[in-house]
N, C-alpha and C positions, 0 to 999 in steps of 0.2 A: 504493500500500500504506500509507505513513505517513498518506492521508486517512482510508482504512476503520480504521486504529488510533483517530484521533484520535474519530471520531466515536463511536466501541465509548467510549471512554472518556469521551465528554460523554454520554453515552448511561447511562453507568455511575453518572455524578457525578448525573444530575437525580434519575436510581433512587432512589439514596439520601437524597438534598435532599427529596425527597418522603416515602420511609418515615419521616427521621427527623421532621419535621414532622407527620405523621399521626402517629405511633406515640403512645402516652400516656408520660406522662413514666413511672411506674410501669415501666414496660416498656424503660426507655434502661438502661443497666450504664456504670457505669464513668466517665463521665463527663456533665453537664448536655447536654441537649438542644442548647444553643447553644455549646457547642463542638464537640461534633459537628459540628454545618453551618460552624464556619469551618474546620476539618480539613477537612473535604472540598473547600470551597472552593479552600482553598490551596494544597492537593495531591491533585487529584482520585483519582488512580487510586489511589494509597498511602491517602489518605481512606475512599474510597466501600470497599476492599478491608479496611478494618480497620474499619469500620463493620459493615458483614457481617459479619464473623467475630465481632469481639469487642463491639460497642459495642448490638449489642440483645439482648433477649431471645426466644429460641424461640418462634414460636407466631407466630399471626394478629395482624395490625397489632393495634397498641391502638386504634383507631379504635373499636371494638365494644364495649373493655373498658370498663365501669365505673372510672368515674376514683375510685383511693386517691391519699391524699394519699402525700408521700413519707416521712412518720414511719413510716409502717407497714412500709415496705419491708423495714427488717428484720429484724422480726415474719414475715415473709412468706418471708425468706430463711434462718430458722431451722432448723438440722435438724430433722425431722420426730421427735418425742415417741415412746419405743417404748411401745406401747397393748399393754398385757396384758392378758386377761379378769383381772376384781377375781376371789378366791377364794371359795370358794362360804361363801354367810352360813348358819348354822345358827341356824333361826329361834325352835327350841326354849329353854324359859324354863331356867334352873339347877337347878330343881328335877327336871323331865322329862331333863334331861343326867345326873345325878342318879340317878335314878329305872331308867335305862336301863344303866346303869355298873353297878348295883348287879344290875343279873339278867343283863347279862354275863359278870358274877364268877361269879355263881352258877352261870350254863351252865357256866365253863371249871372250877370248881371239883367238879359233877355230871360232867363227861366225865374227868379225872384219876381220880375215884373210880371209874368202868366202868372204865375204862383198867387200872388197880389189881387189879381184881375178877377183870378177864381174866387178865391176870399169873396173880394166886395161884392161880384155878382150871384153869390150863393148865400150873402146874408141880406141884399136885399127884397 
């Protein structure tokens, strides 16, 4: 039993000897690439298990990614910007804004006056 442990655990330790070597640096958390591998080194199974967990980033090996440098990282790790539609532009010149305000008036100033007319003609 203590062989089939040891082996699960050398087993455990190349795993991640390898991910963290393949992974692109962009993609390590927490600490440089090369202390990751002597953590695992030194303490395989406590290593290789806090590697997993904590010391990469989610996703497909960086092997695939497009290597960033590490300034960017975090640019990269910024909360995400809340994007709101801009509000609508009114493309109309001042004089047409203008122009448009002034026979509004007049509708709402012609409807008071029917408004008015009814009144008077409905209480006489």
């Amino acid at each position: 039993m203590p062989f089939i442990f040891s082996l699960l655990v050398i087993a455990l330790m190349i795993g991640a000897l390898i991910d963290i070597i393949t992974r692109d640096d962009s993609r390590v958390r927490f600490l440089p690439k090369m202390v990751w591998i002597i953590i695992v080194i030194l303490l395989p199974l406590i290593g290789s298990i806090l590697w997993f967990a904590l010391g990469r980033e989610p996703g497909e090996s960086g092997v695939a990614m497009p290597r960033m440098p590490r300034a960017n990282r975090a640019a990269r790790t910024a909360p995400p910007v809340d994007v709101r539609p801009a509000p609508p532009v009114d493309a109309r010149t001042t004089e047409q804004q203008i122009a448009d305000l002034d026979r509004e008036i007049e509708e709402w100033r012609l409807r008071a006056e029917v408004e008015k007319r009814r009144q008077e003609s409905g209480e006489e």
